[in-house]
TORKOL-862322 format. One line per 4 residues: number of its first residue (from 1); their letters; for each residue x negated, y negated, z of N, C-alpha, C. Coordinates in nm, 3 decimals, padded with zeros to 5 digits, m for minus. Example, Ala and Ser with C-alpha at 12.3 -4.5 7.8 and 13.67 -1.06 7.14 Angstrom:
1 = as = m01.319/00.569/00.780/m01.230/00.450/00.780/m01.320/00.330/00.780; m01.285/00.225/00.708/m01.367/00.106/00.714/m01.290/m00.003/00.787
//
This chain:
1 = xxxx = m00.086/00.120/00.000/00.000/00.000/00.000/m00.089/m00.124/00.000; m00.080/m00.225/m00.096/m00.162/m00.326/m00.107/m00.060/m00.460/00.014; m00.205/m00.547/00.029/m00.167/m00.603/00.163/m00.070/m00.691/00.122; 00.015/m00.721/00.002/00.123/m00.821/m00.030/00.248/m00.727/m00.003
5 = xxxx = 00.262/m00.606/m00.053/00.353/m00.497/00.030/00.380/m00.489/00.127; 00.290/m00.484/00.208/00.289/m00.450/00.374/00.372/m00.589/00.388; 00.322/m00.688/00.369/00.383/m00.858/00.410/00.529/m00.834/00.365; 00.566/m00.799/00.204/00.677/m00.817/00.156/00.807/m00.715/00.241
9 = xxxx = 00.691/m00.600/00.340/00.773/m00.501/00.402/00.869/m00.544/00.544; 00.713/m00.670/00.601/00.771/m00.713/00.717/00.850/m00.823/00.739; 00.871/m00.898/00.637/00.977/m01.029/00.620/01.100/m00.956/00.564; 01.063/m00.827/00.472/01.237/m00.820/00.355/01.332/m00.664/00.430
13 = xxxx = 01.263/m00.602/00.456/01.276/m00.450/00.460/01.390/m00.422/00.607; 01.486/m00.380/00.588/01.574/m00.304/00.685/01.530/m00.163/00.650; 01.455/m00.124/00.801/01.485/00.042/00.772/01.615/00.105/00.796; 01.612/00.207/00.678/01.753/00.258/00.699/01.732/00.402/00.832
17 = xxxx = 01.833/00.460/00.883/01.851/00.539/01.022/01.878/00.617/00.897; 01.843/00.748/00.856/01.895/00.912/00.845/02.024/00.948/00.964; 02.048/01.028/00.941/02.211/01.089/01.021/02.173/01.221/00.953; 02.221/01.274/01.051/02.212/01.425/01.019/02.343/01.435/00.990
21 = xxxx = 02.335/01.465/00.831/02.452/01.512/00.754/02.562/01.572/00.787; 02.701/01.567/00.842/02.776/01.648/00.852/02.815/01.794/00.801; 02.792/01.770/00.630/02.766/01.907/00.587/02.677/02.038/00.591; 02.563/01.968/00.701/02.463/02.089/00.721/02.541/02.165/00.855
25 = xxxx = 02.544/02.291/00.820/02.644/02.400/00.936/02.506/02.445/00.964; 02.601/02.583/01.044/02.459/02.698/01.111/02.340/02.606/01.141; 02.359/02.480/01.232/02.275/02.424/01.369/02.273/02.497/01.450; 02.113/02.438/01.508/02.055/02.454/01.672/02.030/02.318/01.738
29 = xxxx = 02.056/02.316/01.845/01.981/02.163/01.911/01.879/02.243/01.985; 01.765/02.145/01.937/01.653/02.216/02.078/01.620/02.070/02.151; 01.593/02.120/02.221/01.529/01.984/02.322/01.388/02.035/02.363; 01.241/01.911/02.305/01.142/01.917/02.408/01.119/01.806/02.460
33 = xxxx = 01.003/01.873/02.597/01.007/01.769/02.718/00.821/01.699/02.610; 00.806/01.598/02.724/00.701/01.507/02.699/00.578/01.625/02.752; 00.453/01.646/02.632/00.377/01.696/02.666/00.406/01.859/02.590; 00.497/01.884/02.566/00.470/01.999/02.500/00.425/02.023/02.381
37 = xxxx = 00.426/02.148/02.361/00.398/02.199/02.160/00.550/02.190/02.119; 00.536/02.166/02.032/00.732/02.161/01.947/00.716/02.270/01.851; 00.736/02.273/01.723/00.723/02.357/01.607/00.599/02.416/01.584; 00.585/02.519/01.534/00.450/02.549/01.485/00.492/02.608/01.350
41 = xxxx = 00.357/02.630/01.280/00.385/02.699/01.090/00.494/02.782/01.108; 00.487/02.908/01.189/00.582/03.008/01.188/00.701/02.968/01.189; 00.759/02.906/01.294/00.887/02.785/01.257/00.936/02.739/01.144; 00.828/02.631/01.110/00.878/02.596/00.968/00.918/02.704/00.836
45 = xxxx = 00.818/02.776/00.828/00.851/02.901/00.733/01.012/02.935/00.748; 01.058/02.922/00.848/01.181/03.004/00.850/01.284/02.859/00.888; 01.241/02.759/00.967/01.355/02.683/00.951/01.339/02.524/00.944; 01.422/02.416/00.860/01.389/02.280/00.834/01.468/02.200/00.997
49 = xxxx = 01.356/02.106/01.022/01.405/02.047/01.114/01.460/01.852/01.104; 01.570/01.843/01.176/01.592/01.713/01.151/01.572/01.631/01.287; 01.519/01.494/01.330/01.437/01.455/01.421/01.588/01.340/01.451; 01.588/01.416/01.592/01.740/01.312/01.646/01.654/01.198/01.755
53 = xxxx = 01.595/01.228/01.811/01.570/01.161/01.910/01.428/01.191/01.945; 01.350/01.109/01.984/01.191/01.130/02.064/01.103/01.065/01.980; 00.979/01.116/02.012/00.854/01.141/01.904/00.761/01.262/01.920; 00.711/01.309/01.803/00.651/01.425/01.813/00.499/01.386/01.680
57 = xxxx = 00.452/01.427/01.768/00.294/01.360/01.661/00.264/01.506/01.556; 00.283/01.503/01.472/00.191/01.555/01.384/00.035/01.541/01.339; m00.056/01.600/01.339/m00.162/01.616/01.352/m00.254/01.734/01.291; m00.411/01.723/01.331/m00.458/01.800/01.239/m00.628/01.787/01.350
61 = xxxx = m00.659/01.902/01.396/m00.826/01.845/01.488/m00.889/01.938/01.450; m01.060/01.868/01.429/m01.176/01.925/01.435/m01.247/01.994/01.484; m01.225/02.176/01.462/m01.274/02.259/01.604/m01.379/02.262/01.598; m01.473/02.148/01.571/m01.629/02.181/01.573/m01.668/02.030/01.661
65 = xxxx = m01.596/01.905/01.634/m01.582/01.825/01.704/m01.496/01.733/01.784; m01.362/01.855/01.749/m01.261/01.781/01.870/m01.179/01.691/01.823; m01.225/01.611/01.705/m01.190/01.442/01.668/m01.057/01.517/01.582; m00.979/01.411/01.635/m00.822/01.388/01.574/m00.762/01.326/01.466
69 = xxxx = m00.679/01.368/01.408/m00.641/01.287/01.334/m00.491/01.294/01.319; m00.391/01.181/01.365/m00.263/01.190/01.323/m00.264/01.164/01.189; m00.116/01.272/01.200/m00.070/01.257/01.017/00.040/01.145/01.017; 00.100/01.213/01.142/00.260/01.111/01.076/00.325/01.143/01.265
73 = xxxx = 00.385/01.014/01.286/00.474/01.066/01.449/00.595/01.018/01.367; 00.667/01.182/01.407/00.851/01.179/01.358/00.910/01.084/01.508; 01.013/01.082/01.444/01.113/00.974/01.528/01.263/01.009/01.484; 01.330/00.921/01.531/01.449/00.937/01.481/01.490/00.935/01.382
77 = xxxx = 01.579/01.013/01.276/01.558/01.033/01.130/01.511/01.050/01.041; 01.346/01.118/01.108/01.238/01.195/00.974/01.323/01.361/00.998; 01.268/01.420/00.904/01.267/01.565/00.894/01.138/01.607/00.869; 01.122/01.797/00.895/01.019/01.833/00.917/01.063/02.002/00.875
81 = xxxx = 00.954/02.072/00.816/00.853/02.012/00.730/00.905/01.988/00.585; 00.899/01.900/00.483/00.908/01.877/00.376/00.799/01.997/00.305; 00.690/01.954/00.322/00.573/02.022/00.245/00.611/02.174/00.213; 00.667/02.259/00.303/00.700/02.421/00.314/00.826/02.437/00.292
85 = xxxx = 00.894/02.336/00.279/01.078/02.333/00.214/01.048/02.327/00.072; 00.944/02.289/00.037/00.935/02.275/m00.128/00.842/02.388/m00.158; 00.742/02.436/m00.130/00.641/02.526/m00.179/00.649/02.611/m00.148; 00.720/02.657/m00.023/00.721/02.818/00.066/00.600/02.843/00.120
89 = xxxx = 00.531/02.778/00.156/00.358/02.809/00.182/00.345/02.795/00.338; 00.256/02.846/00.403/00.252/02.798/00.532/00.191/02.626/00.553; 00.220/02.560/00.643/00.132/02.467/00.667/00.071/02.421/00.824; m00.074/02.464/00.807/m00.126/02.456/00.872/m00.132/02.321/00.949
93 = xxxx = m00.064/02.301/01.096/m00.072/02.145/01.159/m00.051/02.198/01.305; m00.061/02.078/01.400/m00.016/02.101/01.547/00.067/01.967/01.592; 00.181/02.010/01.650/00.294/01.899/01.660/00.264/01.900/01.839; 00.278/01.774/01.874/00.260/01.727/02.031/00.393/01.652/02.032
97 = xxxx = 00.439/01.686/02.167/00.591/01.594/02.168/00.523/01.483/02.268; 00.496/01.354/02.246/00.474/01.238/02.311/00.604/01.159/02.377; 00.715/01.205/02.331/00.790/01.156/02.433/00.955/01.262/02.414; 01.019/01.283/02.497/01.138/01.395/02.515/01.167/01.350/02.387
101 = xxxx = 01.236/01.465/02.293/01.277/01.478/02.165/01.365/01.570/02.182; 01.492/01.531/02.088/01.616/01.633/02.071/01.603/01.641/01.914; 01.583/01.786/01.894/01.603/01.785/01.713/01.657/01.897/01.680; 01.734/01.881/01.529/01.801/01.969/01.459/01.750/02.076/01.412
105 = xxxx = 01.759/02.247/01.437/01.696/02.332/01.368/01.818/02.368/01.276; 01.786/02.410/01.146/01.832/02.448/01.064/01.814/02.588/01.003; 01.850/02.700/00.922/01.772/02.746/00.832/01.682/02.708/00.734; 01.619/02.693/00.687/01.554/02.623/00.610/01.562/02.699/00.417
109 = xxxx = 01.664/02.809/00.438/01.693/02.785/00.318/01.847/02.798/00.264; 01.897/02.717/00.398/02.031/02.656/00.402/02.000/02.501/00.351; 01.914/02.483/00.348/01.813/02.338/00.344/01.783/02.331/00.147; 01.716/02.419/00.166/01.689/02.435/m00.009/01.808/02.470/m00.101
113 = xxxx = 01.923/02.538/m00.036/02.080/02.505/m00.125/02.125/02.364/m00.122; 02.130/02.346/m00.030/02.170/02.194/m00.027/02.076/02.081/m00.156; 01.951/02.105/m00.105/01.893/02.064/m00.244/01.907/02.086/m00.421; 01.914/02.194/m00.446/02.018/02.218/m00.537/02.118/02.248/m00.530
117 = xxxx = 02.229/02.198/m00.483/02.411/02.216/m00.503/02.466/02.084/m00.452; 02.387/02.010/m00.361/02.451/01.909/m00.284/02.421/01.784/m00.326; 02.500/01.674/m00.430/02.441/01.563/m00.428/02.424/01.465/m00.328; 02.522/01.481/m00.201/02.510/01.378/m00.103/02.362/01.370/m00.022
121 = xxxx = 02.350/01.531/m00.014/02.217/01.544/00.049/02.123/01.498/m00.028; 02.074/01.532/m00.166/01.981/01.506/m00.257/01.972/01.325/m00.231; 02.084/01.260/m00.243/02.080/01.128/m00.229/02.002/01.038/m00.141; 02.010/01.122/m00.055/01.892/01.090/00.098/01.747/01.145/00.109
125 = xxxx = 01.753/01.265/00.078/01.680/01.310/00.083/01.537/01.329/m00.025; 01.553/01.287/m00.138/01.466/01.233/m00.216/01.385/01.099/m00.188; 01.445/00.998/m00.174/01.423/00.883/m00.154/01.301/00.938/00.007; 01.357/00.977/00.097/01.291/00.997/00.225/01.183/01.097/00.193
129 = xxxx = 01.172/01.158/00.092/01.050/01.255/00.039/00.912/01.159/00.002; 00.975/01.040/m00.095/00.836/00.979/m00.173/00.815/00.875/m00.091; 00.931/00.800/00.026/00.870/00.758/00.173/00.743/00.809/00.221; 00.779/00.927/00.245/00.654/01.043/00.314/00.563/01.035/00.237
133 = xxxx = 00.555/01.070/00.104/00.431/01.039/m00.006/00.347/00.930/m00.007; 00.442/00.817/00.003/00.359/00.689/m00.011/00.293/00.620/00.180; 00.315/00.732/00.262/00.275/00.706/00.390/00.143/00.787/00.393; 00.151/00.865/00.352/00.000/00.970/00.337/m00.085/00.893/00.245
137 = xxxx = m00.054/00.852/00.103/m00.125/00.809/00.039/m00.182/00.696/00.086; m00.103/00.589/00.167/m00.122/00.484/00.265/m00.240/00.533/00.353; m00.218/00.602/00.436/m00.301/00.697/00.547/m00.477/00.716/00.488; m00.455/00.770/00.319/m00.578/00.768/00.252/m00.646/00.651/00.201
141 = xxxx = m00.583/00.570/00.212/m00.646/00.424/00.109/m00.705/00.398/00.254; m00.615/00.356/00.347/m00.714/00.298/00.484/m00.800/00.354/00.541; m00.756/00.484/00.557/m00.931/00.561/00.575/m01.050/00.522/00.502; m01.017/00.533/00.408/m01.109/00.538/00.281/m01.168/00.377/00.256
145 = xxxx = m01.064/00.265/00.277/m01.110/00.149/00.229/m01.161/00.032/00.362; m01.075/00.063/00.411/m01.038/m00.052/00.554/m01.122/m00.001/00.666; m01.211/m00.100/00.734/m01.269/m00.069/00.867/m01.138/m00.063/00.987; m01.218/m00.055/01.097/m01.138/00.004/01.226/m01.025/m00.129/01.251
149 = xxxx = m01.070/m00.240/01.239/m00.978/m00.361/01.239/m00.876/m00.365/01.147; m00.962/m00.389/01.034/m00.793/m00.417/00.953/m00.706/m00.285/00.937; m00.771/m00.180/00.969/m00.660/m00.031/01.024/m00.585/m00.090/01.093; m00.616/m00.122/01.223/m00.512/m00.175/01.302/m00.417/m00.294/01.248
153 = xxxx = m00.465/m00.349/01.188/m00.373/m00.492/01.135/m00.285/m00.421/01.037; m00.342/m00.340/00.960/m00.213/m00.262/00.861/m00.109/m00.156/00.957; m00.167/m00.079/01.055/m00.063/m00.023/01.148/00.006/m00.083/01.193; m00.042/m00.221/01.284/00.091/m00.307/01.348/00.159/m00.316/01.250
157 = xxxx = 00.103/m00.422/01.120/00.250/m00.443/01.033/00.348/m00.314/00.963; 00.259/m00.195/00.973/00.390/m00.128/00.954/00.526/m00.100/01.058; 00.480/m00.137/01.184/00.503/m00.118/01.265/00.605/m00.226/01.335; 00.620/m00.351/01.272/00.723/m00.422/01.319/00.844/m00.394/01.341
161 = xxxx = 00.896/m00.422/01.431/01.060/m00.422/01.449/01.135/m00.522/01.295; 01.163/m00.488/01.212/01.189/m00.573/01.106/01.388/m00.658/01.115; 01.430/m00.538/01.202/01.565/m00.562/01.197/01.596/m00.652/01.324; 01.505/m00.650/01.435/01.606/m00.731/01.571/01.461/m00.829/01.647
165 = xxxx = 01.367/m00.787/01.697/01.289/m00.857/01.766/01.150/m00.827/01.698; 01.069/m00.914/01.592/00.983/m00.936/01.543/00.860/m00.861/01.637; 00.865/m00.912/01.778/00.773/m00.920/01.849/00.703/m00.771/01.882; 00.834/m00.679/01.859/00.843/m00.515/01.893/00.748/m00.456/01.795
169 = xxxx = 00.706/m00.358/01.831/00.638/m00.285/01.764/00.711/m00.120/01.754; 00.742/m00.077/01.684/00.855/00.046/01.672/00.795/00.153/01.751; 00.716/00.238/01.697/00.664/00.366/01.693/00.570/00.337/01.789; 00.446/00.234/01.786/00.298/00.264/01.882/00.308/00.159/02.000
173 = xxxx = 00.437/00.062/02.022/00.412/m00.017/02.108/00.373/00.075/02.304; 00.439/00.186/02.269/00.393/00.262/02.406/00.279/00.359/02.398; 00.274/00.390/02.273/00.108/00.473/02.277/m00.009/00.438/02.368; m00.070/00.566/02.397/m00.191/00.532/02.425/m00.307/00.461/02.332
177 = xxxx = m00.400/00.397/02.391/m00.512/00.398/02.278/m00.596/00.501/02.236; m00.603/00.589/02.301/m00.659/00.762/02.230/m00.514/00.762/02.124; m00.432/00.774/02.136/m00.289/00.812/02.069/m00.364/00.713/01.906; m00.360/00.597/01.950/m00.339/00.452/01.822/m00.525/00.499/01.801
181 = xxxx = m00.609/00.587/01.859/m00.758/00.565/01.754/m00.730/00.721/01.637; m00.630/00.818/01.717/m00.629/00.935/01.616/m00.538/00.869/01.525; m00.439/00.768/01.507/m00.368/00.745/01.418/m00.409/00.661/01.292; m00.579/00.575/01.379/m00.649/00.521/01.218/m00.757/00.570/01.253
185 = xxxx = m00.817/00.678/01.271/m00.928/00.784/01.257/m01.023/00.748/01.297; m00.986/00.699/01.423/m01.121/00.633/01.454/m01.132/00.678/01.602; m01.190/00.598/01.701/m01.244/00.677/01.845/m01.121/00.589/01.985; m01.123/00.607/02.093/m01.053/00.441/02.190/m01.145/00.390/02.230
189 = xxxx = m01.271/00.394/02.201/m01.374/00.265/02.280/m01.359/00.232/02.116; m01.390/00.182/02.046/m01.368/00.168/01.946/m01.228/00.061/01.906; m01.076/00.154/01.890/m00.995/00.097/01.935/m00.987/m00.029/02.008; m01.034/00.016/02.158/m01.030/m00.053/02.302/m01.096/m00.233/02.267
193 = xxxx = m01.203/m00.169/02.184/m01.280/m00.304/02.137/m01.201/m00.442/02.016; m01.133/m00.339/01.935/m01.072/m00.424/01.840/m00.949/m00.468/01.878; m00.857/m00.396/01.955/m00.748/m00.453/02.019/m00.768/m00.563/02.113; m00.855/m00.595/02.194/m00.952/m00.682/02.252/m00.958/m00.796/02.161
197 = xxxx = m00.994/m00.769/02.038/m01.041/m00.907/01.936/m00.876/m00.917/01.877; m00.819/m00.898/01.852/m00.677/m00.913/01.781/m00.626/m01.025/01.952; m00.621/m00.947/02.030/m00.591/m01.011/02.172/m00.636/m01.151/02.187; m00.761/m01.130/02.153/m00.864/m01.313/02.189/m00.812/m01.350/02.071
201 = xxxx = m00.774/m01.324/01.916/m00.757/m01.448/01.845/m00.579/m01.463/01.853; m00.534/m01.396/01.986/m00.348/m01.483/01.999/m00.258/m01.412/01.880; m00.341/m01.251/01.833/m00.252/m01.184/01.763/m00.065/m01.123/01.788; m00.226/m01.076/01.913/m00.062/m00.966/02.020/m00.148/m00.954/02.159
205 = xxxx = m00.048/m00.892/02.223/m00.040/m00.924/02.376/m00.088/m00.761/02.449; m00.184/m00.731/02.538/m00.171/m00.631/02.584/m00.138/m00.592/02.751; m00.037/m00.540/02.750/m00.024/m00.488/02.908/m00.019/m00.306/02.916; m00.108/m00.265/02.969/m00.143/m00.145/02.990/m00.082/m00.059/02.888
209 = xxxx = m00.008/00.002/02.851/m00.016/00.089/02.728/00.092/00.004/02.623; 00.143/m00.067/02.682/00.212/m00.214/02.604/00.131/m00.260/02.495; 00.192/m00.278/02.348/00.161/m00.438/02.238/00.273/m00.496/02.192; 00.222/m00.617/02.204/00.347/m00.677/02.174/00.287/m00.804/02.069
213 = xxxx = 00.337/m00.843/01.941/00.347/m00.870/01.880/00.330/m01.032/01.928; 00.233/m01.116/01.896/00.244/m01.283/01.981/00.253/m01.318/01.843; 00.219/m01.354/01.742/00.171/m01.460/01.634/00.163/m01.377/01.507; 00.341/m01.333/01.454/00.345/m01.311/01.274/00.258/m01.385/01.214
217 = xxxx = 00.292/m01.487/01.188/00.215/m01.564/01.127/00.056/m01.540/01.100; m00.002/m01.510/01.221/m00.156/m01.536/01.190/m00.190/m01.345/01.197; m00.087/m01.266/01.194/m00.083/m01.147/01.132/m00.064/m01.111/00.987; 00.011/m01.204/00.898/00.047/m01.246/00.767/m00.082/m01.283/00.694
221 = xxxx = m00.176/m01.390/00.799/m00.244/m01.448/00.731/m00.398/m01.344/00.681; m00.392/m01.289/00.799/m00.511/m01.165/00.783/m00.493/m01.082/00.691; m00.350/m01.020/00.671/m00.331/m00.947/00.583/m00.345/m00.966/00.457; m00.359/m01.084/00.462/m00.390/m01.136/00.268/m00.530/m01.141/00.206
225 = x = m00.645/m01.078/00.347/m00.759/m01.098/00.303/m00.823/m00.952/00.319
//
């Protein structure tokens, strides 16, 4: 996402809420607590999940050095997994529930009829597919292009409350900073340091696992460079 996007995302963009479709039958509700494992591959293989409530980090770590990397934290109205609803393949990841989550189990190839037979579903559910596409591909440009700072300056702005209080930050305003360094691939002393400099130049505000959003404006203005 080029940095006039991100801007054009946080002045124009209402995110829309997913609803779990009325027409999907043969539900489960599961509930996890904060701190557990949620889904694993074996799961997905057999069933698609829809994300009512919580957050649950998706992820991916280095068994030779530990280091993390978030993929994506579901929330209310992602689904999971896309990748193995389309290919049948396993996919290798580890899901952490960071805060109590209630979500929809499905069959998952009660999931793939619906995709071919159902236009209401297809209607949603496409659109929320190349979402996901263009968040990974996002995920790769900043790795790849952006140091540890302007990572963070492109996370907050995805991250605005766009619909009610500017100041909010959706998804990472309660994260940890270990949580917000696996999410731009980087370390929390690291982190710890650049949130620090966003802080001294009157970006955003920090109170213990709190950000809060002080000065759009001179968040706008960074982003253009």
């Amino acid at each position: 996402m080029s940095n006039k996007n991100i801007i054009h995302d946080i002045v124009s963009e209402n995110e829309p809420i997913l609803q779990l479709p009325s027409l999907v039958s043969n539900k489960k509700i599961i509930t996890y607590k904060q701190g557990s494992m949620a889904f694993d591959s074996n799961d997905t293989m057999e069933y698609f999940y829809f994300i009512m409530s919580g957050k649950i980090k998706i992820s991916q770590i280095n068994p030779q050095n530990a280091k993390e990397q978030t993929i994506k934290i579901l929330t209310r109205g992602d689904m999971y997994d896309t990748v193995t609803l389309l290919d049948g393949e396993e996919h290798d990841y580890i899901s952490t529930v960071i805060e109590d989550s209630e979500v929809v189990e499905v069959p998952i190839e009660h999931v793939r009829e619906l995709i071919n037979n159902d236009a209401s579903f297809k209607s949603f559910f496409f659109p929320y597919l190349a979402k996901q596409m263009r968040s990974i591909e996002d995920l790769s440009v900043d790795l790849s292009l952006y140091d540890v700072y302007n990572r963070l300056l492109r996370l907050i702005a995805r991250n605005v409350d766009k619909s009610k209080d500017i100041s909010r930050l959706n998804l990472i305003d309660n994260l940890s900073h270990e949580e917000l360094a696996s999410l731009v691939g980087s370390v929390r002393k690291v982190v710890n340091r650049n949130l620090q400099k966003l802080k001294n130049e009157g970006v955003i505000e920090l109170s213990r696992k709190h950000i809060k959003l002080k000065n759009l404006q001179d968040l706008l203005e960074k982003l253009k460079y």
